[in-house]
VEXLO-325114 format. One record per residue (C-alpha): residue in three letters; x negated, z, y. Coordinates in steps of 0.02 Angstrom, whole numbers, plus 50000, padded with zeros to 5 digits. Layout:
<nodes>
ALAXZY/...
</nodes>
This chain:
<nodes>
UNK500005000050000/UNK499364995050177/UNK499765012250241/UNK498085022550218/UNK496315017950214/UNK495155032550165/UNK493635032250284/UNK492145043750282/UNK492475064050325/UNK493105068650477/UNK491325077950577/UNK492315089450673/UNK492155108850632/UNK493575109450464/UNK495105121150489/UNK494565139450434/UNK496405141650339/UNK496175125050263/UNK494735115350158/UNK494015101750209/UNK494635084450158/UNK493485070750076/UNK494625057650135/UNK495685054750302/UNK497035043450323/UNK497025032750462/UNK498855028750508/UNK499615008750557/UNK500235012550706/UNK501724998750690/UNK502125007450503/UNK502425022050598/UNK503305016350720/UNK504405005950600/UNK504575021950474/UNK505265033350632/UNK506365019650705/UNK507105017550544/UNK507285036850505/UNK507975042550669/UNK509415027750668/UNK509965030350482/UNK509945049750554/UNK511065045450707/UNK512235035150588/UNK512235050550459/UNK512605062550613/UNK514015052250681/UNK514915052650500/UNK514665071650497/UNK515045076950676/UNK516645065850730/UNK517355078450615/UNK517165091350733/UNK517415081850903/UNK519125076650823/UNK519435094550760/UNK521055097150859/UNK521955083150784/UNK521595085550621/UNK522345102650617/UNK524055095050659/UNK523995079150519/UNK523295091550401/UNK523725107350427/UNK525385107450502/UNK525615125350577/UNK526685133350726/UNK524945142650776/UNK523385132350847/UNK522325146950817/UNK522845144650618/UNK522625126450619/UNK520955125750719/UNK520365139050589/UNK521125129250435/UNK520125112850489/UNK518595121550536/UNK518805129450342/UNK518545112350299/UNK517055108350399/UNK516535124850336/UNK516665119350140/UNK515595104450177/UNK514075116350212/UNK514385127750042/UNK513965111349926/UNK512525107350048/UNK511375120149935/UNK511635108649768/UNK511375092849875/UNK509725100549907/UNK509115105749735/UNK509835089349677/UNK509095076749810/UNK507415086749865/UNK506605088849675/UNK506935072449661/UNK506325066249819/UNK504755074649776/UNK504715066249599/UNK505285046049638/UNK504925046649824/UNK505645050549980/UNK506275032550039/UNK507485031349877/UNK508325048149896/UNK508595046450089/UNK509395027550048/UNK510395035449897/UNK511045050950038/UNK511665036150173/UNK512755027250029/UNK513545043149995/UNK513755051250159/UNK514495034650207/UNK515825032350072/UNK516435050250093/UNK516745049450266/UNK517485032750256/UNK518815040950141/UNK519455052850233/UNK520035037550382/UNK521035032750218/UNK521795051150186/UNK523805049650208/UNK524575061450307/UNK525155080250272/UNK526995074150338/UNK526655058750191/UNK526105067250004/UNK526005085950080/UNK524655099449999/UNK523775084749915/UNK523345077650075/UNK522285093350145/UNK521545094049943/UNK520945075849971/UNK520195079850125/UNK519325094550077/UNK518495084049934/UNK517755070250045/UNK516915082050135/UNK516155091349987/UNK515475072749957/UNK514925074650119/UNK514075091250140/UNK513145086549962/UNK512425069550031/UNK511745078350176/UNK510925090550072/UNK509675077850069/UNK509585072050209/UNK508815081650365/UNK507365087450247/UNK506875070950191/UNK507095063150353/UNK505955074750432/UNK504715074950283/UNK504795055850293/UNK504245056550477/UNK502975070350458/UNK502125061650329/UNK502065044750416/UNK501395052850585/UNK499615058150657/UNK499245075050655/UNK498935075850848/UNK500795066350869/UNK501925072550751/UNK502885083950845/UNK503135068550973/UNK503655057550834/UNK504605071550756/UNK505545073350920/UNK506245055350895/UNK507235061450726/UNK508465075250857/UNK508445060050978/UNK509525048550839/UNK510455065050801/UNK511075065850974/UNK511305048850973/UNK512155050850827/UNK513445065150923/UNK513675054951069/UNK514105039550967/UNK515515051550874/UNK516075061451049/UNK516115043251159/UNK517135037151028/UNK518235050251012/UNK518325054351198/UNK519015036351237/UNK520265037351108/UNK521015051151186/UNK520925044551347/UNK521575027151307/UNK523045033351127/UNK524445042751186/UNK524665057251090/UNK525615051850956/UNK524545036150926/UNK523205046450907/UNK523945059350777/UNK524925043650685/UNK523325032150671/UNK522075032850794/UNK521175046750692/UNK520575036750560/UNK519515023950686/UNK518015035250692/UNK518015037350494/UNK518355018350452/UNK516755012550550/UNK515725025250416/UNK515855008450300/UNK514984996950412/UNK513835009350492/UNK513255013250325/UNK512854995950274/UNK511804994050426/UNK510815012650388/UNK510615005350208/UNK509764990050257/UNK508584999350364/UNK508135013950243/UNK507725002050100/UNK506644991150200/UNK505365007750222/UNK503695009350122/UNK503295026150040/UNK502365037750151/UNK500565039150140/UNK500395058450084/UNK501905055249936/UNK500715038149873/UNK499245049349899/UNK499945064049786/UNK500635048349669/UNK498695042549658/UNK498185061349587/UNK499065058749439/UNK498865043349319/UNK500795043449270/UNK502455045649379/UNK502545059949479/UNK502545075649360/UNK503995085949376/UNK504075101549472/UNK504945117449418/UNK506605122549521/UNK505665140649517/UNK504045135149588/UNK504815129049717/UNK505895145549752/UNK504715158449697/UNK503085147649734/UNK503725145049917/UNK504705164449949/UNK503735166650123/UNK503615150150180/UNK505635148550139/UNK506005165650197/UNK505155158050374/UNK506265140950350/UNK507875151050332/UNK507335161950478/UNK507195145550590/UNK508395136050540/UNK509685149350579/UNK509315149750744/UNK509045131450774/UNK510685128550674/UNK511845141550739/UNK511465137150926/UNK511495117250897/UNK513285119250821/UNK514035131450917/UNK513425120451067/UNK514095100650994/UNK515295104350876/UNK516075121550932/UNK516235121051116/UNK517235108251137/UNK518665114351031/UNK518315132151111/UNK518835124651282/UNK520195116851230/UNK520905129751099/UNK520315145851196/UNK520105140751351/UNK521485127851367/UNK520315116751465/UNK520865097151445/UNK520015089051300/UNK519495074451377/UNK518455082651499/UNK517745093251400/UNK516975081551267/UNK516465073351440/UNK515505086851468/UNK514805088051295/UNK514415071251302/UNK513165073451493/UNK512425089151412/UNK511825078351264/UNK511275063051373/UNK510205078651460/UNK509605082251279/UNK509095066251243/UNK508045061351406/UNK507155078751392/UNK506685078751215/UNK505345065851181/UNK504275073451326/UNK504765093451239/UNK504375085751071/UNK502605079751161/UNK502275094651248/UNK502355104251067/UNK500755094451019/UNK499875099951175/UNK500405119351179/UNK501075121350991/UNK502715123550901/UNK502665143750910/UNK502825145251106/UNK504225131551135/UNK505135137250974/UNK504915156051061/UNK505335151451223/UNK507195144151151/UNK507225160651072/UNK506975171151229/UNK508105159551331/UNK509665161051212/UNK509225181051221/UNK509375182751392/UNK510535166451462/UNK511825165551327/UNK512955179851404/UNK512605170851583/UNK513055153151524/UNK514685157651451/UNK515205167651597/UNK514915151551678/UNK515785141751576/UNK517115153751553/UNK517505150851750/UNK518305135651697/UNK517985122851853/UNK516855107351805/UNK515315111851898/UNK515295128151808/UNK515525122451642/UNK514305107651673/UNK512935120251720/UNK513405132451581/UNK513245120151436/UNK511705109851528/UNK510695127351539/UNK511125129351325/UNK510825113551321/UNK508785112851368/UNK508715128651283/UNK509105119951122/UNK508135106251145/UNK506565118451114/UNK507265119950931/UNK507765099550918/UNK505935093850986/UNK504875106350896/UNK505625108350718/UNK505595092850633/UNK503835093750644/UNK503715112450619/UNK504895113450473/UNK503845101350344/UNK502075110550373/UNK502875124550292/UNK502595116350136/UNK501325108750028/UNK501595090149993/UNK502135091149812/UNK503665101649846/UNK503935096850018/UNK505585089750016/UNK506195100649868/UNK505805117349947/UNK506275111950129/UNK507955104650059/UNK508415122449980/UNK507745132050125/UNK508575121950262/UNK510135119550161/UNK510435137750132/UNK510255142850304/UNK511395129350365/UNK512635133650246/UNK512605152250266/UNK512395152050455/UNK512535135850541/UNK514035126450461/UNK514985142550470/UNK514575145450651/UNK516315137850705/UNK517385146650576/UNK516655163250614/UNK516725164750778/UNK518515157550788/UNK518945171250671/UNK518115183050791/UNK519045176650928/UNK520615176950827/UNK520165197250754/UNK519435204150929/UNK520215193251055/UNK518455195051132/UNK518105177351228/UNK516315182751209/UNK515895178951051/UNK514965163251030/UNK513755171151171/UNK513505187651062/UNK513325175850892/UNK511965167451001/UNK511035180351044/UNK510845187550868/UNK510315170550799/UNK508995170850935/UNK508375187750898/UNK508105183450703/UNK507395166050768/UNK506025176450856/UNK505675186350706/UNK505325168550605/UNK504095161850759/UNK502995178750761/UNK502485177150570/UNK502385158650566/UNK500875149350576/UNK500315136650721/UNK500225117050626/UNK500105107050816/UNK498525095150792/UNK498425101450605/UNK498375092150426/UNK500065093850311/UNK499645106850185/UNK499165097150045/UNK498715081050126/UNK497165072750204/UNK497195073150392/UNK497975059650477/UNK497155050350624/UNK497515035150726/UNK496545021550719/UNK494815020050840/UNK495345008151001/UNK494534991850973/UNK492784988751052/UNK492464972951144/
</nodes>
């Protein structure tokens, strides 16, 4: 494969924490540029399928889960969206082991088919009005296909990226990965936003629902295309090349019990990244509607500018992470959520546009110190021959236990305590765990993959 060339040892002074390498690879610029271009848009197109789900939230409730109460029905759909994140677990000892056995590039092409063709079944779901309790059932089993697809996904995306990037750019290149996520969320919100704008109420609850989830089957034939046409990454050939066979398979355990304090630090992490990233784009906009009773066309409006924000900010965040390090920007979202989550919603709480806009911009930038820094920091937890299986459990578990949920809880805490303060306090605790994760993790800005040779661009050409 034309994606590494071994060259002679590196002469700087070698990592203490790490041996030296006999080889480095030198990385093809254009094959990493190609290999994040096509990550980041099959991860926009994946992100799209999964989030419209919660930008349409409201609706759903009433074709679903017909109800007098809103509270009930918001909390019914979100059970749903919930359920999705419980399979995610068995997605990820299913699709990581064996991205780490027949390569990374077949099990992210195998997650877009499937993601795809769950959520374009649920734009084919009849009604609760037409076949009644079998229509929330059918529902509720598309998005288990769901949640188990993406089990695979976000770890081998990332891993795919990591692998393919220079050590002194990965968190830049990493960045790119949350950039096609957002792009992914504004792509489901825009959509969503002008259907409300432009379908009269009852359009939209008859049929207008099902246009975000009937596009999945397209999309996903375009993600397809662009996922197959990606070489294996240089560290998975590399590991390939140690052994004469196939890829010899790796024990579930060693990857659990192998990996406890590296995945205790993923879990750590990924709570906080997850639970502030969903209570900010998928929760908030049915909290101002359903709590707040703010109209829900200017408020996915809103969600919509805060992610535009995101986006333009988080190549140059994900750039300044290879100058000063993962730890401080990944501690300095932790310390912001701390002390400007109870401000933000108090803002946002005051319920006039300018308020609410700089609210959800200030959680906004605050999260994008979690989006630019751990797509990069979240694969050097692991060695390369259980990469994506140990990173799939670890990230899996902690979405499921903590960031999926994020919506369901804290509507039922809303609901129990009648406490509009909630999603601040839920925050704030995420945060403090967050910090906990960043003081015992290790600094990997400018460092080799554990496992792998360093990776270097190539020398500019002399005259």
């Amino acid at each position: 494969m034309p994606t590494a060339t071994p060259v002679a040892p590196a002469t700087s002074v070698p990592d203490p924490v790490r041996p030296a390498s006999p080889e480095v690879t030198v990385t093809d610029p254009a094959l990493v540029k190609r290999a994040v271009k096509a990550a980041a848009l099959g991860n926009a197109m994946e992100w799209f399928d999964f989030g419209v789900y919660s930008y349409i939230a409201v609706t759903l409730g009433k074709v679903f889960f017909p109800s007098g109460n809103p509270t009930a029905q918001l909390l019914s759909t979100f059970g749903a969206f919930a359920a999705a994140f419980l399979v995610r677990p068995l997605g990820g000892m299913v699709f990581g082991p064996l991205g780490d056995r027949i390569g990374r590039q077949k099990v992210l092409a195998l997650t877009m088919i499937m993601m795809a063709a769950g959520t374009f079944a649920i734009g084919l779901i009849p009604s609760y009005a037409s076949i009644g309790v079998g229509a929330p059932i059918l529902l509720l089993a598309a998005r288990l296909v769901q949640g188990f697809s993406t089990g695979g996904e976000y770890a081998g995306a990332s891993t795919f990226i990591a692998e393919y990037a220079p050590d002194k750019k990965r968190g830049f290149f990493g960045s790119w990965l949350e950039f096609g996520t957002l792009a992914g969320y504004i792509g489901g919100a825009g959509l969503v936003t002008l259907m409300t704008a432009l379908l009269s109420t009852d359009d939209l609850l008859s049929w207008g629902w099902r246009i975000p989830f009937l596009i999945a089957g397209p999309m996903g034939i375009i993600g397809l295309y662009l996922r197959m046409r990606l070489e294996e990454t240089p560290a998975f050939t590399a590991e390939l090349d140690k052994a004469e066979a196939d890829r010899p398979k790796v024990p579930l355990r060693e990857m659990i019990t192998g990996q406890w304090r590296a995945l205790l630090l993923c879990v750590g992490l990924v709570l906080v990244f997850n639970v502030t990233d969903y209570m900010l784009l998928s929760y908030m906009p049915s909290y101002l509607t359903s709590e707040l009773k703010y109209d829900e066309t200017h408020g996915l409006l809103v969600v919509l500018g805060v992610m535009a924000l995101m986006m333009i900010v988080q190549p140059f965040a994900g750039a300044l992470t290879d100058r000063i390090g993962r730890r401080p920007v990944i501690a300095a979202g932790c310390a912001g959520f701390l002390a400007l989550s109870v401000p933000a919603l108090l803002l946002i709480r005051q319920g006039s546009l300018v308020a609410i806009a700089l609210g959800m911009g200030a959680l906004g930038l605050l999260l994008v110190c979690f989006t630019a820094a751990m797509p990069a920091a979240l694969p050097a937890l692991f060695p390369t021959r259980v990469r994506y299986g140990s990173l799939s459990i670890g990230f899996n578990i902690s979405v499921s236990l903590f960031g999926g949920t994020t919506p369901l809880v804290v509507t039922a805490l809303i609901g129990a305590t009648g406490n509009m303060m909630m999603p601040a306090y839920y925050m704030m605790a995420a945060a403090v765990i967050g910090g906990v994760a960043v003081w015992f993790m290790s600094e990997s800005a400018g460092r080799p993959l554990p496992g792998s040779a360093p990776a270097v661009e190539p020398a500019p050409a002399r005259d």
